[in-house]
N, C-alpha and C positions, 0 to 999 in steps of 0.2 A: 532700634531693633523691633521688625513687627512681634506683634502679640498673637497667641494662639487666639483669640476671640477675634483679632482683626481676620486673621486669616482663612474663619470658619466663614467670618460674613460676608467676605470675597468670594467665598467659593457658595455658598448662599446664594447669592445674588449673580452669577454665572449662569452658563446657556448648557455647564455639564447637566449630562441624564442621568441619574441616580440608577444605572445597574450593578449596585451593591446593598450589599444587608444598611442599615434595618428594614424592614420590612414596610415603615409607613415612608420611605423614600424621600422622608422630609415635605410632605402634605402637611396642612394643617388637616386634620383627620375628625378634626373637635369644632363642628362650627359655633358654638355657645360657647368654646374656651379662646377666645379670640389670644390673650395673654399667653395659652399652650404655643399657638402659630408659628414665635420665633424661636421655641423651644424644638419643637419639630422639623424646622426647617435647616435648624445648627448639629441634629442628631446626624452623625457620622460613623464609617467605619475606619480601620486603617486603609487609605486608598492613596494615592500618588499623590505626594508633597507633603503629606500629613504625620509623617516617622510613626516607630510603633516602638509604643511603652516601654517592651522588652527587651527590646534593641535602638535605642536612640542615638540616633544617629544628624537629625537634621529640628526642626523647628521643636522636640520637645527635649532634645537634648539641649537647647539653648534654654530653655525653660526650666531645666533644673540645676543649668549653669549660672541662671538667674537666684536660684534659691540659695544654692551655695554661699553665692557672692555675699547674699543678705543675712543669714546669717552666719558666715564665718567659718563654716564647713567645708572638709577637708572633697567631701563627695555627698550629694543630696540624691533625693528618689518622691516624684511622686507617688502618692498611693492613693487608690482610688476604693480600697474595700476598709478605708477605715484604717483606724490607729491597728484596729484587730490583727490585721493583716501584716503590720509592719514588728507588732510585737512577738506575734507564730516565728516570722521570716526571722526578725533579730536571733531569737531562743534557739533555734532549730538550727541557724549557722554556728554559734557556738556549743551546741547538743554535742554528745558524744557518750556512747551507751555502759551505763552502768553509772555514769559521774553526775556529779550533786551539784545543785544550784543553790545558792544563798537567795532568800525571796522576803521580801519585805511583806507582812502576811495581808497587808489591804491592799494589796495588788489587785488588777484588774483581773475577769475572769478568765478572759484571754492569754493571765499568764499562765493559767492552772489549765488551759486547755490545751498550750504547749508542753507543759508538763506531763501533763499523760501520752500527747502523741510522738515524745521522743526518750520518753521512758526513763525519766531522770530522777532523781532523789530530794526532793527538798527541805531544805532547811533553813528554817523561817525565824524571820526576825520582829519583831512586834512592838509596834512602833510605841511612842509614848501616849498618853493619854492625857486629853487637854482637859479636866473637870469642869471647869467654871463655864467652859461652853460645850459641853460633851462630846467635843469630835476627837480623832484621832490626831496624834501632832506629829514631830517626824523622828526618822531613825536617827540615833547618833551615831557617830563613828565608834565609838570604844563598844557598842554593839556588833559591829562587822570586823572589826581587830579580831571582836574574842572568837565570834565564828569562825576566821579563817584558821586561829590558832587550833580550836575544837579538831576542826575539819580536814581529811584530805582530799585528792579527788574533787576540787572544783572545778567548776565550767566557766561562772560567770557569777553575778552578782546583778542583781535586778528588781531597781526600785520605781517607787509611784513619785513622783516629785515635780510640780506640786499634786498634790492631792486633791479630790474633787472640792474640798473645802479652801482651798488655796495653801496652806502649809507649805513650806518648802523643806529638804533635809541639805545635811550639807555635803554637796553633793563632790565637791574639790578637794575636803579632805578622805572622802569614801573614797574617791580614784584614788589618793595618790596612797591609799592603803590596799589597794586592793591590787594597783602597781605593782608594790613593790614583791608578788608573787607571781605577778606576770598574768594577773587574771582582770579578763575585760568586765568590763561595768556597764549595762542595760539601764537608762532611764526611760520610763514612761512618764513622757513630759507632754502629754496630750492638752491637758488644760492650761499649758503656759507657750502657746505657739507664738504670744505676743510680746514673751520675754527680751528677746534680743533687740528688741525698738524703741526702748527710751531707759534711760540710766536709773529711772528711781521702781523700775520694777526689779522684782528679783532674779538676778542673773540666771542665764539659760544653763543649763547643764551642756551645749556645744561648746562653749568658753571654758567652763568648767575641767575640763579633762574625760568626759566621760565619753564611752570606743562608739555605742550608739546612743542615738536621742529620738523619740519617736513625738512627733508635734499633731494633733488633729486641728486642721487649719478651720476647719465649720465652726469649733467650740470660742474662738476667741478672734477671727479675723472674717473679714466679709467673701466668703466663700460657702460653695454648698453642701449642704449634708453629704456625709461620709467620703469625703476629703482629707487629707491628713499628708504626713510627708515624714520621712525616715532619713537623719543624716548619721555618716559613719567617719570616723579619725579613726589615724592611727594606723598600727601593724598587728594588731589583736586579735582582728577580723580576716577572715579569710572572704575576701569581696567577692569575687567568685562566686564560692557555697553560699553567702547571702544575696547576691544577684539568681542565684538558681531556683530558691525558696521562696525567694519575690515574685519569681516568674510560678511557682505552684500556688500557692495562698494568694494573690491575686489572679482576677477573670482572664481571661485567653484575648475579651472583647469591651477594653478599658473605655468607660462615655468619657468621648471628648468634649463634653457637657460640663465635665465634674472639674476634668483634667484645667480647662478653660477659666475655668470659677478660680482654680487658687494659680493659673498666672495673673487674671485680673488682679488677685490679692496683693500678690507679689510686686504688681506693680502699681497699685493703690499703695503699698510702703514704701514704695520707692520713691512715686510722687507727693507723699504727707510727709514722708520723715517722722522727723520725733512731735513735730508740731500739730498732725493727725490723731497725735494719743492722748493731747494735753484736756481735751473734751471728758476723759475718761477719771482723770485726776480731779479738776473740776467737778463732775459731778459727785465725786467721789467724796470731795471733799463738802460737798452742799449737804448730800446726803447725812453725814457724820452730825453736821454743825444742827439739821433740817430736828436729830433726833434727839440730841442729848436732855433735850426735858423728859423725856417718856421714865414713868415712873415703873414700870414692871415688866417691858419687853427691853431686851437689854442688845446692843450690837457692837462685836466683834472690833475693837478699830485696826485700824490698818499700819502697820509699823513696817518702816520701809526694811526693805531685806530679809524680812520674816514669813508677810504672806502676800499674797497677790492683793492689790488692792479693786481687781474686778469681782471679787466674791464676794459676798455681802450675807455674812450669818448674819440672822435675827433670831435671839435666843432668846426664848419662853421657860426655860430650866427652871426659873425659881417663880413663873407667875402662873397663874391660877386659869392656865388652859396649854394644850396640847400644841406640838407643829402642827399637828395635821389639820386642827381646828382653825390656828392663826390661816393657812396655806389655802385651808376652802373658804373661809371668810374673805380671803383678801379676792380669791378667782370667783364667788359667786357677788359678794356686796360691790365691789370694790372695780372687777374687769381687770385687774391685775391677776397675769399667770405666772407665775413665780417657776424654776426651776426644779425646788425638792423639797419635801416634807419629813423631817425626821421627830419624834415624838416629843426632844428639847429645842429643835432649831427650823427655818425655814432658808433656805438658799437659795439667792439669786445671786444672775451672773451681769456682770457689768461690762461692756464696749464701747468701744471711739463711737459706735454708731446709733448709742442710745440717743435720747432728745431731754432736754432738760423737762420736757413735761410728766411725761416720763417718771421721774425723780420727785418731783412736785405732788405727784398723784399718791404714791410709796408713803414720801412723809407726812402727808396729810392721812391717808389710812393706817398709816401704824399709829397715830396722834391718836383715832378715834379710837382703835381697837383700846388701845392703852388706858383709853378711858373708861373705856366698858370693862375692863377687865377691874377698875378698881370700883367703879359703885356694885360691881359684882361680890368685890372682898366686903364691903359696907353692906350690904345689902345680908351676907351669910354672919356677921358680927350681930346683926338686928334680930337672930333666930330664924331665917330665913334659907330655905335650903341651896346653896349654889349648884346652877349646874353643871359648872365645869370644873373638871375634875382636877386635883391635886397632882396625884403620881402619876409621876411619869419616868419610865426604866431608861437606864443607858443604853442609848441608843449602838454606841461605838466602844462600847468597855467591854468588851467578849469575851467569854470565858478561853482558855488555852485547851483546845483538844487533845488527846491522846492517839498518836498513831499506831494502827494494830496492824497495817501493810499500806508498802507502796500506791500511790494514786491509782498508777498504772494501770499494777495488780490487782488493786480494787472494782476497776474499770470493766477486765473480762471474767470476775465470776459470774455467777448466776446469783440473781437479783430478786427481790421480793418487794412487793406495798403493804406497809403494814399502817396501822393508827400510833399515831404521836405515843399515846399513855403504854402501847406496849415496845415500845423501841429501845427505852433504856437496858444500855450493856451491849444492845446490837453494834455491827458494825455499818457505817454509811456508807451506802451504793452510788449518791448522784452528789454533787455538788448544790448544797441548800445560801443560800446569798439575798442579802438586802439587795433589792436594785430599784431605781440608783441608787448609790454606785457600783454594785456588783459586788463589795467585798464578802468572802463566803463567813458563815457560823461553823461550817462544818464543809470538811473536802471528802470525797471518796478513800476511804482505809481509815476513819478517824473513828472513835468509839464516842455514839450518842450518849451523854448523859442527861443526868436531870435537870442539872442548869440549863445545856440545851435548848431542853425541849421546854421549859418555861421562856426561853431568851425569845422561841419561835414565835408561842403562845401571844406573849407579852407585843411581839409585832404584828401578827397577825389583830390583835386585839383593838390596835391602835389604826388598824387600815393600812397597815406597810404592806409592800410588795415583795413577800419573799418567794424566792422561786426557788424551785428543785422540790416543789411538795403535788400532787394531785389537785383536781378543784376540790375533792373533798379530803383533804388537808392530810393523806398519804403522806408516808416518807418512805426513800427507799433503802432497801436495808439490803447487806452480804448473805447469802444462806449457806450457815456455814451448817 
């Protein structure tokens, strides 16, 4: 079967004249970006031979006949705006006004973005909490029994799995509970697109039972930023309404750039098989072996069927310095850039396409940090002042908000910026979220408290990223 990428470079390399958008006609436009040239010269529109997104019919409909195939899907979709796009389209096909979602509460924001623009009710489920390495862990089932029992008027049910931390929930007994009232099940399965390609990772939630599964192919396969793919089973879904929402939440004018990037993926798996991923295991496992002396930074192991073994906590929770301390030490000393910094942990994400040096580099810098951080304890034992600091707040233990009105609702009143010290009792106007990973502290209709606004305080203090605040540390508040 040609490949979308063969077929761009065919037509590349042709005597056609580009009287079609884009605009740089496929020039290279960049004479010092010599590496942009084949970039610019593969930039396309929907033009003759090429199928359009929205309507596949010829070389991209075999292209998501090709995904299907690979993972086990009943009907695949690429998506080109991102997992984003595919979790608005899933929600908003199952939407239906006035009815209530079941939401796993560290869902992406994406899911509370659909949540307000189809006017739904949520009710959230809140996952466990893993102490000993302060992340989030996953939902149980006898969690979502009890809601559905709570509950009427459901839509759907809609979980993060796995988690950006790698976590998995269980996602085969949540269907088959959620089945049995005849309500579809939503996984945001963004960080585990690499699930379905070898047995000792944790099964994909497509296998699983669940109506959709939203994959971002950038995050775990060799494909480009904001690439992603949406598969759907079953009778639950109306294909249709979610082919129609697909076509609204994604662009009118899809890059066959992006589109290109995860058929090559697709068939980079097809030509590795299982034997492609086994690099991944390997290092995974050098890694583990690389760290087990470190006396005070402690990491996460990898228990098959529990969590992804491409994620890589390294938890500082009980040693005598910060994530975000460990996170700049390893990207300023070290040249290692790490993917996230949380006040107990630092996360990095692991691929078929890392390099064992790579991994060499990791365990050799966590060995030194781990060192420094103990003549550091020796050193504050001698009367000596340490500088690194002790406490450090949970990062992922959140307090449980109070809803005083619907997202929605919250969404069109009128709105005010006030300061953090006088907000408490107020009602929240924006959506306030660590990012990464985006899960909120606070959703529009929920009433700010003191915990709160110490929770904000406490990350802001530490150099976290929360958004939904002003640059001068505004929050927005309901004027009632």
């Amino acid at each position: 079967m040609e490949s979308l990428y063969q077929k761009l470079m065919e037509y590349s390399n042709s005597d056609y004249y580009p009287f079609h958008m884009p605009g740089h006609k496929r020039q290279a436009c960049f004479n010092n970006m010599t590496k942009m040239s084949e970039m610019f010269s593969l930039d396309i529109t929907e033009i003759e031979g090429f199928d359009n997104l929205h309507q596949p019919e010829g070389i991209l409909r075999q292209a998501q006949e090709r995904v299907s195939t690979l993972y086990g899907s009943e009907e695949s979709f690429l998506l080109v705006n991102g997992s984003t796009c595919g979790i608005l389209a899933a929600i908003s096909a199952i939407a239906e006004l006035g009815k209530k979602v079941i939401v796993a509460r560290n869902c992406h924001k994406a899911v509370y973005n659909a949540i307000h623009l189809n006017r739904l009710e949520a009710v959230y489920i809140w996952p466990d909490y893993l102490e000993e390495y302060d992340i989030q862990g996953s939902i149980r089932v006898s969690q979502i029994e009890k809601a559905l029992e709570e509950n009427a008027d459901i839509a759907g049910i809609i979980l993060t799995s796995p988690t950006y931390d790698g976590i998995v929930s269980d996602v085969r007994d949540i269907c088959k509970a959620a089945h049995k009232y005849q309500i579809p099940v939503i996984v945001d399965e963004a960080h585990g697109a690499h699930f379905s390609f070898h047995e000792d990772f944790p099964e994909s939630a497509v296998t699983q039972g669940a109506d959709i599964v939203i994959n971002s192919t950038h995050k775990t396969l060799p494909a480009l930023t904001q690439t992603a793919l949406l598969h759907v089973q079953g009778k639950r879904i109306d294909r249709t309404r979610l082919k129609d929402y697909l076509a609204i939440y994604q662009t009118s004018s899809p890059s066959y750039l992006l589109m290109a990037s995860i058929d090559a993926a697709m068939e980079w798996v097809e030509k590795e098989g299982v034997e492609g991923f086994e690099p991944l295991f390997t290092y995974r496992r050098k890694f583990e072996e690389g760290c087990k002396e470190l006396k005070h930074i402690k990491i996460m192991p990898w228990e098959k069927g529990i969590n992804d073994p491409g994620k890589l906590i390294i938890s500082v929770k009980n040693a005598r310095i910060s994530g975000m301390q460990l996170y700049q030490m390893l990207w300023k000393d070290y040249q290692i850039q790490m993917e996230m910094a949380a006040p107990g942990y630092v996360l990095g994400i692991l691929t078929p396409m890392d390099k064992e040096e790579g991994i060499d580099r990791l365990v050799k810098a966590l060995g030194d940090v781990d060192g420094k951080i103990e003549s550091n304890s020796s050193e504050e034992t001698g009367g000596q002042e340490n500088e690194i600091k002790v406490k450090i707040p949970l990062y992922h233990d959140l307090a449980r908000p109070h809803c005083r009105m619907l997202l929605w609702e919250a969404y069109s009143k009128p709105k005010k910026w006030e300061c953090l010290e006088s907000a408490t009792g107020k009602i929240c106007g924006k959506v306030v979220n660590l990012y990464p990973p985006g899960i909120p502290i606070l959703v529009p209709g929920e009433e700010i408290e003191q915990v709160h606004i110490n929770q904000i305080k406490e990350a802001l203090a530490k150099e976290m990223k929360v958004q939904g605040l002003t640059e001068d540390k505004k929050i927005c508040t309901i004027c009632m």
